[in-house]
Legacy VTK file of the C-alpha trace (Angstrom):
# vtk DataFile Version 3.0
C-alpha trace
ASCII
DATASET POLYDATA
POINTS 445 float
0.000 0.000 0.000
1.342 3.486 -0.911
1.607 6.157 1.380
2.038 9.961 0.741
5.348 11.681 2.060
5.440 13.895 4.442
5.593 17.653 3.659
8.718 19.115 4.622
9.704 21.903 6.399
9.294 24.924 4.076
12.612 26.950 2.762
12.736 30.757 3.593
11.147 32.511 0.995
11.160 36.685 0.707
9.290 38.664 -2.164
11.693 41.123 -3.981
11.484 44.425 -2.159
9.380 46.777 -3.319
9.653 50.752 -3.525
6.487 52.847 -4.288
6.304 56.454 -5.064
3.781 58.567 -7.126
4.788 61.311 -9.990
3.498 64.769 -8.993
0.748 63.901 -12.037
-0.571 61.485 -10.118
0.912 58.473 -11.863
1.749 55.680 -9.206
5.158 53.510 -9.414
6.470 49.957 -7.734
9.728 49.312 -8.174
11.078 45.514 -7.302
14.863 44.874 -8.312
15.510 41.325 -9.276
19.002 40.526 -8.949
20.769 38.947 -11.464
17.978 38.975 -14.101
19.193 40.168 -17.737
15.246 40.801 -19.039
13.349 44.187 -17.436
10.162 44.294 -17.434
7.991 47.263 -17.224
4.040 47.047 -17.551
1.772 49.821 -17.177
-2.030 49.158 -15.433
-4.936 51.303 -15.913
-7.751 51.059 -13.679
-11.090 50.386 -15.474
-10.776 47.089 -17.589
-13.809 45.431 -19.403
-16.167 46.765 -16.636
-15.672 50.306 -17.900
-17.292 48.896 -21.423
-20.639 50.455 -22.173
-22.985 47.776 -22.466
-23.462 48.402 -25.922
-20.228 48.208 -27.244
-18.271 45.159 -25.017
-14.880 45.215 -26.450
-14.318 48.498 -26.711
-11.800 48.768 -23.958
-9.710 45.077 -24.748
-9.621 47.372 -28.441
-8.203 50.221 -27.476
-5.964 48.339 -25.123
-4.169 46.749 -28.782
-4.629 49.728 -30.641
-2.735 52.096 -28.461
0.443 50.134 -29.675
-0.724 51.061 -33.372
0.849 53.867 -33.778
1.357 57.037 -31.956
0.918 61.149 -32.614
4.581 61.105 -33.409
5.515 57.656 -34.858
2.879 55.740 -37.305
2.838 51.851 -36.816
5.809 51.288 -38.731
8.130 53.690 -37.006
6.534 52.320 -33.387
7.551 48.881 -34.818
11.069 50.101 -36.120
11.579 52.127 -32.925
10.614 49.004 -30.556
12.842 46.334 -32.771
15.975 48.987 -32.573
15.909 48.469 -29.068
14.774 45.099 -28.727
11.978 45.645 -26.896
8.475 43.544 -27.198
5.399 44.891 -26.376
1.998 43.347 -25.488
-1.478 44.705 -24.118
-4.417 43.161 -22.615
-7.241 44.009 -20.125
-8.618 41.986 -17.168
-12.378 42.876 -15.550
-10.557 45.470 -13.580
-7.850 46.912 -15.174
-5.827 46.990 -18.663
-2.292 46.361 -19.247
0.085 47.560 -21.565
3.734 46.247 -21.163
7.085 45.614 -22.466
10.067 43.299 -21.953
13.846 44.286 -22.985
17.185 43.951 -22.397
17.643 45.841 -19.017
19.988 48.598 -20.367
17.404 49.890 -22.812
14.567 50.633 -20.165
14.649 54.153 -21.039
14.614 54.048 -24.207
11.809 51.735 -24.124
9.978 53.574 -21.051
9.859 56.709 -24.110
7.926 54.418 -26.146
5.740 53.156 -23.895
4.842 56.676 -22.745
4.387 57.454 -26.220
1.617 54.899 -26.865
-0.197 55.760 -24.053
-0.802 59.374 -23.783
-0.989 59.728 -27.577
-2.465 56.434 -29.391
-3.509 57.843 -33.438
-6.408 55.159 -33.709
-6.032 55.786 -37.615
-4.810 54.611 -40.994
-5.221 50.876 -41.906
-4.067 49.180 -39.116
-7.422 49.645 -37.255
-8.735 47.705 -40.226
-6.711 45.103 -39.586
-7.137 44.863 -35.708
-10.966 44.908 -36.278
-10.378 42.237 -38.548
-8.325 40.227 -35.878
-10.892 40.788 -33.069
-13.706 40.090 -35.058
-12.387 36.437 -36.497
-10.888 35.661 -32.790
-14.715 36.438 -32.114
-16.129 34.193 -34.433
-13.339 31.515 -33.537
-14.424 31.843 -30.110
-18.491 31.604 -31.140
-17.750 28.142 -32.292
-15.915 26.613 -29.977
-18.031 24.713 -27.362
-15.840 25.550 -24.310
-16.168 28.935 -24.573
-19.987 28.963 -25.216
-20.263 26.822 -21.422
-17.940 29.640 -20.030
-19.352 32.235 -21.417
-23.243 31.192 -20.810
-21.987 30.622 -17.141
-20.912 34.075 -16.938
-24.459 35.654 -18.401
-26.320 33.488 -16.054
-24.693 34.814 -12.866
-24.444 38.252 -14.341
-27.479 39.007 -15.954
-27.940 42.498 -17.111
-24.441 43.479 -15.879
-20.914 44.094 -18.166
-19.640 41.152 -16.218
-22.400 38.839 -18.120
-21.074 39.770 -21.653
-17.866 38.187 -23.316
-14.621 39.847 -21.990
-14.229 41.030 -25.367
-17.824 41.260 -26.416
-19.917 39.832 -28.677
-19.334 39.781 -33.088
-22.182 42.523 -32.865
-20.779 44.279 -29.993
-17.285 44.799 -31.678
-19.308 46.776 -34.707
-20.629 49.153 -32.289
-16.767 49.392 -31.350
-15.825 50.719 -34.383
-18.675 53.488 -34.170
-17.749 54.413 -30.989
-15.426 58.119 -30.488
-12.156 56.090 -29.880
-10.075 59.095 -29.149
-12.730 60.021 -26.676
-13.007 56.836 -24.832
-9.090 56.270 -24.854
-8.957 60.271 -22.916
-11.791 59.338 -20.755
-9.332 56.289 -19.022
-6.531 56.939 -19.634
-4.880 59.786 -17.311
-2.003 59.365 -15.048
-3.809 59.469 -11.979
-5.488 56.374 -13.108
-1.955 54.204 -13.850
0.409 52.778 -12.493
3.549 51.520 -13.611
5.643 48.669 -12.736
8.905 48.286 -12.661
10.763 44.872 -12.520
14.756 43.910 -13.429
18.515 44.411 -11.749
18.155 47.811 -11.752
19.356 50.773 -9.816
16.183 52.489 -7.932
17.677 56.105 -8.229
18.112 55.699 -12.493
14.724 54.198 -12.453
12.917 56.844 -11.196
15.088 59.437 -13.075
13.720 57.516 -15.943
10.273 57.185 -15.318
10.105 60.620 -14.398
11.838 61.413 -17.863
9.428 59.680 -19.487
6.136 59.890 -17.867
6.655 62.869 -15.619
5.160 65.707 -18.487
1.856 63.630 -19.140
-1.208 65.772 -18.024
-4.666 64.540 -18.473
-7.706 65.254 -16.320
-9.389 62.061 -14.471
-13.096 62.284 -15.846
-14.098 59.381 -14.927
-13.824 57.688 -11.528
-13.833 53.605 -10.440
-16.204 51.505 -12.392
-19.490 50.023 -10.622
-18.635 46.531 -9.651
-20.181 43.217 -10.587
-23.106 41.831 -8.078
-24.188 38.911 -9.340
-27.766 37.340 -8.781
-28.127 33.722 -7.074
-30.764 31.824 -8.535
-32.684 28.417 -7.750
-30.526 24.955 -9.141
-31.469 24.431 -12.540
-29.530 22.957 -16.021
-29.237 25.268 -19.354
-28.954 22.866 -21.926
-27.364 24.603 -25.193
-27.951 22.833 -28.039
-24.950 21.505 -30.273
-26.729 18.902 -32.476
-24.979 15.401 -32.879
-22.055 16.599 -30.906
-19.683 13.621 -29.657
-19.624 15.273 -25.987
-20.585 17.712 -23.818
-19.341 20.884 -22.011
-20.217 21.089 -18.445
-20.217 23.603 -15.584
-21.510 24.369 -13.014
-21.189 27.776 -10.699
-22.090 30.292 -7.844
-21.434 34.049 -7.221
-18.433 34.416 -5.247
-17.068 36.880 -3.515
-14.468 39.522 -4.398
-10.725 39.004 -3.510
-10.379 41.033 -0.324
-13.217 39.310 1.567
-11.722 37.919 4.883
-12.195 33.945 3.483
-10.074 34.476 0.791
-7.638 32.380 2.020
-9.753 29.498 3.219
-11.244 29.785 -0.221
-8.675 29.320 -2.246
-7.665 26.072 0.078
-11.514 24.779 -0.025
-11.539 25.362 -4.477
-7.814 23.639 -4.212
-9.554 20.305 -2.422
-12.542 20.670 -4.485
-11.337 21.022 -8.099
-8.412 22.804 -7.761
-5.571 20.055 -8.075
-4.601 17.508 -9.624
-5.853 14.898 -6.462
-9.181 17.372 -6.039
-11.862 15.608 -5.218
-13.612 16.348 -8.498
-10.946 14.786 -10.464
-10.261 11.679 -8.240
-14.298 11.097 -8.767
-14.810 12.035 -12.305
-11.425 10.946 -14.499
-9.926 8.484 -12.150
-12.824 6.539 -10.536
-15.411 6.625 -13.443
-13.539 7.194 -16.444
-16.001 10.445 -17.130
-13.536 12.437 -18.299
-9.599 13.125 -18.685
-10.257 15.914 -16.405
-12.265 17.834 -14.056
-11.426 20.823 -12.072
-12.686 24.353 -10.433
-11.932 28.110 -10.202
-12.701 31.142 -8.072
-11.760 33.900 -10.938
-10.678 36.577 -8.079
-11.832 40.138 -9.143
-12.324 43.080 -7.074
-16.131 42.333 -7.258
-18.127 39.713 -7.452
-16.952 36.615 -9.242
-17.722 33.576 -9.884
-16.648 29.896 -8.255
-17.376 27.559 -11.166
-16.961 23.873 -11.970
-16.202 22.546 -15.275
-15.593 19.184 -17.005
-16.029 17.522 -20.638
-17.803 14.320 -20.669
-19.327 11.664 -23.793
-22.598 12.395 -24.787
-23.734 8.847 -23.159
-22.684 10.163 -19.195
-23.732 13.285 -19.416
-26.102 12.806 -16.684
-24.365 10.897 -14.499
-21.203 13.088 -14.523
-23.722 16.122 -13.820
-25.036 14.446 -10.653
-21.509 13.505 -9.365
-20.440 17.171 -9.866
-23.193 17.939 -7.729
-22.686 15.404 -5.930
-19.096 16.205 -4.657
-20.453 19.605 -3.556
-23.127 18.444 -1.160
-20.064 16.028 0.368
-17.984 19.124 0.876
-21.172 21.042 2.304
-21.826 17.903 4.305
-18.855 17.759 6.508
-15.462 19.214 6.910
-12.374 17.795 4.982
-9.997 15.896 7.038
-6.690 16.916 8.080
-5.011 15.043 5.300
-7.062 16.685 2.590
-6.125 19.818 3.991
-2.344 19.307 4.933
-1.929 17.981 1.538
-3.830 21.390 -0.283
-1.793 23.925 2.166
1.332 22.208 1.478
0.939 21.923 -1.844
-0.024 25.915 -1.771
2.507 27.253 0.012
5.216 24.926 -1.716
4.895 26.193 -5.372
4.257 30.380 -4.271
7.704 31.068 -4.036
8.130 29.323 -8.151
5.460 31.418 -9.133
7.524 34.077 -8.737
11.291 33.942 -10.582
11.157 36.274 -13.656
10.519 39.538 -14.503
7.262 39.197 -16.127
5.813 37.031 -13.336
6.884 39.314 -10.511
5.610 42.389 -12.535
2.383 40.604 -13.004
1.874 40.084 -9.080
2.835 43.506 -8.646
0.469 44.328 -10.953
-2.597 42.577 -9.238
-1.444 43.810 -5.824
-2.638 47.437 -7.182
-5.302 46.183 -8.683
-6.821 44.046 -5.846
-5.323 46.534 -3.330
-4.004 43.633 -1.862
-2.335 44.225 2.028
1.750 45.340 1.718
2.784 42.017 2.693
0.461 39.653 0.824
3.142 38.139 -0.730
5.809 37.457 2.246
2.748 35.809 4.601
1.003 34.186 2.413
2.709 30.750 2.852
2.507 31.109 6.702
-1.556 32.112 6.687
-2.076 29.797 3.948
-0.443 26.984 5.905
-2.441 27.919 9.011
-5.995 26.834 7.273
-7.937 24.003 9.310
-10.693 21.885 8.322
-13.266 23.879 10.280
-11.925 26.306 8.436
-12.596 25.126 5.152
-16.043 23.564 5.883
-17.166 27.097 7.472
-16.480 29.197 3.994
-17.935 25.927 1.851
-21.056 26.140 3.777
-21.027 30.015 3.536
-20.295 30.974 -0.016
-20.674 27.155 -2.131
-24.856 27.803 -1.840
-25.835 24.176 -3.619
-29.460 24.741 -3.975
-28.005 27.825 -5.874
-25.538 26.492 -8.098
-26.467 26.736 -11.983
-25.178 24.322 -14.256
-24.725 24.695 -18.214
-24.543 21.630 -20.651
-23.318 22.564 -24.359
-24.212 19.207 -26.251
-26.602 17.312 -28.164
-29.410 18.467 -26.486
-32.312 15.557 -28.226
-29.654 13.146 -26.460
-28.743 14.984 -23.198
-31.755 16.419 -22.075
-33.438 12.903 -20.910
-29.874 12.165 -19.280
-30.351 15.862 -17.049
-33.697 15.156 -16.558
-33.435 12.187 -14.121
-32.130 14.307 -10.928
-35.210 15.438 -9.593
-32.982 17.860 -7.653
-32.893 20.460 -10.934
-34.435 21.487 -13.784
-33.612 21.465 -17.223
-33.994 24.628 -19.396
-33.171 25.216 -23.228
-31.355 27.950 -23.735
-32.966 30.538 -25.559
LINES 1 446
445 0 1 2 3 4 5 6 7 8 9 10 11 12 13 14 15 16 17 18 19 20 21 22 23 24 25 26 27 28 29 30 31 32 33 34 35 36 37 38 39 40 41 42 43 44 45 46 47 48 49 50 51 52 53 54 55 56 57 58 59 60 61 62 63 64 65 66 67 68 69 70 71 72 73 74 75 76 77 78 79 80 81 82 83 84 85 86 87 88 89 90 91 92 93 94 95 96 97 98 99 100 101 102 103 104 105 106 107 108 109 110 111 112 113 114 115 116 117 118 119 120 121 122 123 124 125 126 127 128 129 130 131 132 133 134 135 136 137 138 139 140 141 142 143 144 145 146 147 148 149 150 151 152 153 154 155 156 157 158 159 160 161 162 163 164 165 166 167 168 169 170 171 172 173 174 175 176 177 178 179 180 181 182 183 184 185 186 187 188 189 190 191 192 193 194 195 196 197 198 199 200 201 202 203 204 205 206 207 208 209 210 211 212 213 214 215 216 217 218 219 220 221 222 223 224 225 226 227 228 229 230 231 232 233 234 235 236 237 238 239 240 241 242 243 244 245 246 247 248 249 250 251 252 253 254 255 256 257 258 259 260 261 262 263 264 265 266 267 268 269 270 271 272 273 274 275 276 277 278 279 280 281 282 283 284 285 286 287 288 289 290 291 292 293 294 295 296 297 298 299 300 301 302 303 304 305 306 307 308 309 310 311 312 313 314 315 316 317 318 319 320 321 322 323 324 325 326 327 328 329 330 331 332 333 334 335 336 337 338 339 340 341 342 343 344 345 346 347 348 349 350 351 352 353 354 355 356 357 358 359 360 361 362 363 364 365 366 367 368 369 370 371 372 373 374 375 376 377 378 379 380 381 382 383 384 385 386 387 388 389 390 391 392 393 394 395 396 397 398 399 400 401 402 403 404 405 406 407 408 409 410 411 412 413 414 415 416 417 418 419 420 421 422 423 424 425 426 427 428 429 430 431 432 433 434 435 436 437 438 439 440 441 442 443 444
């Protein structure tokens, strides 16, 4: 008979050292040196993200995000391009619910140089000539891409059904028709509306001096002046609803997408931390309990797992799995199932040794390049997580119990609550579904 090993004592483990200051425009810095790392990386985080979307035109800030690195009052896309390969510098954008991100990554020596053109892009994007064409183009085939594929439609319906009527309901990047209404909207407009440097902030990551960094930023960033006209986006709510099944119909598919969620609650609630230990022995790992039921005791699936997507509102703690057509049902009812165990009674003190361990064991990995400690930089201002989140985290993580765990499970994981989406064959599915007595089974619409 096997037995698991013993978790060891854990090694000392300290977060790179951070210095904060803010530019008399209001523009916030953090500052971590990394010792002995060739790469800096510097990424830029503007406060508003998809939720400051009009609900008529979803995408329009994940557009503008891309498109300010299309060219700038000074430089057209070629010379941005030209400019950014002289240097060797790569840049990327993105947004989140809560915030979007426009970085770079070079050689640490050219940080200046590359700070200039990062500047650049953000206080004066053109959002003209062709290659706003072209992006539309991109974000309206990813669209379509994404339309079709039967993983996204669970996630996505998951999303409108605890969301509905809110921006947090609609695709991240909005909907084919959504990203028309995009290209009518006052881009310029939108762009000066969010971005202002009282609404940024700007990381800093790499073996760098402190005193040349902020000579730099300040070089760079210190002459940008725009007014802050509009403040923090409302945040997500989320409506609870009684247990039922969405069934979305993909005719004569081979399997089916399932999930299965509840409105959670934002990142700085007080359970966070028994949270994330109670999703890790739920779904969250490889041994979860979900995965040790579905894939390795009845062969549902090659996979089953869950998620708490952390925002600063309300988010959502959601189950998901792809199962044959033929167990449909029956994997449903397990998912279920494995929620009213954890609702039932606490998890023992293996379960839990073995999540906490595993927790604190892999932080400090998480954590060895640039672009991974400017990313938790990053979500520490975005989260406005606690000045030492990252240096106690292994010791409060570690200090979860069962009662713990069972007390936030019973709390937040509501199962009479919990809404489930199937994206399948619906003619063969539905009959599956409809032998729980426990739900009901809705077409979607």
């Amino acid at each position: 008979m096997s037995v698991r090993p013993v978790s060891g004592a854990l090694r000392p483990y300290a977060f790179p050292p951070v210095r904060r200051w803010t530019l008399a425009n209001g523009m916030g810095v953090a500052f971590a040196a990394l010792p002995g790392a060739a790469l800096a990386r510097v990424l830029a985080v503007v406060d508003g993200g998809a939720l400051a979307d009009p609900l008529t035109a979803c995408g329009a800030q994940a557009f503008i995000a891309d498109a300010v690195l299309e060219g700038t009052a000074t430089r057209d896309a070629d010379a941005f391009v030209a400019a950014s390969e002289g240097i060797g510098a790569a840049f990327d954008a993105g947004v989140d619910w809560d915030a979007a991100y426009i970085g770079s990554t070079m050689l640490r020596e050219h940080l200046g140089a590359a700070l200039i053109l990062l500047a650049d892009a953000l206080r004066a994007p053109r959002f003209a000539g062709p290659e706003m064409t072209r992006l539309a183009d991109e974000h309206r085939a990813a669209r379509m891409q994404a339309e079709a594929e039967p993983r996204t439609i669970a996630d996505e319906r998951m999303q409108a059904l605890l969301f509905p009527g809110e921006r947090a309901g609609a695709p991240l990047g909005g909907t084919t028709a959504q990203l028309d209404a995009v290209r009518a909207l006052d881009l310029a407009a939108t762009h000066a509306a969010h971005y202002a440097p009282a609404r940024t902030t700007l990381v800093v990551v790499g073996d760098l001096d402190a005193a040349a960094v902020e000579a730099q930023v300040a070089a760079a960033f210190g002459a940008w002046e725009a007014p802050t006209t509009t403040g923090r986006v409302p945040l997500p709510q989320g409506t609870s609803t009684a247990r039922r099944i969405v069934v979305v119909d993909r005719a004569r598919a081979a399997q089916t997408e399932l999930r299965a969620g509840v409105i959670g609650v934002p990142r700085r609630h007080p359970d966070y931390l028994a949270l994330v230990v109670a999703n890790a022995i739920l779904g969250g790992l490889f041994g979860s309990r979900l995965n040790l039921n579905l894939r390795e005791r009845n062969a549902f699936t090659y996979g089953a797992r869950s998620a708490i997507d952390w925002r600063r509102g309300a988010t959502g703690w959601t189950l998901s799995t792809a199962v044959q057509t033929d167990v449909t049902g029956a994997a449903c009812r397990e998912m279920l199932a494995e929620v009213d165990a954890l609702r039932a009674a606490a998890p023992s003190a293996d379960e839990v040794e073995a999540a906490t361990a595993y927790l604190a064991g892999v932080f400090p990995i998480r954590y060895e390049t640039v672009d991974a400690v400017a990313s938790a930089l990053a979500a520490s201002v975005v989260l406005d997580l606690e000045a030492d989140y990252f240096d106690t985290y292994r010791d409060r993580v570690r200090a979860i119990r069962p009662a713990d765990v069972h007390r936030v499970v019973r709390t937040h994981l509501t199962a009479e609550a919990m809404v489930c989406v199937a994206v399948g064959d619906a003619a063969a599915i539905v009959p599956l579904l409809e032998r729980d007595a426990r739900v009901s089974v809705v077409r979607d619409a």
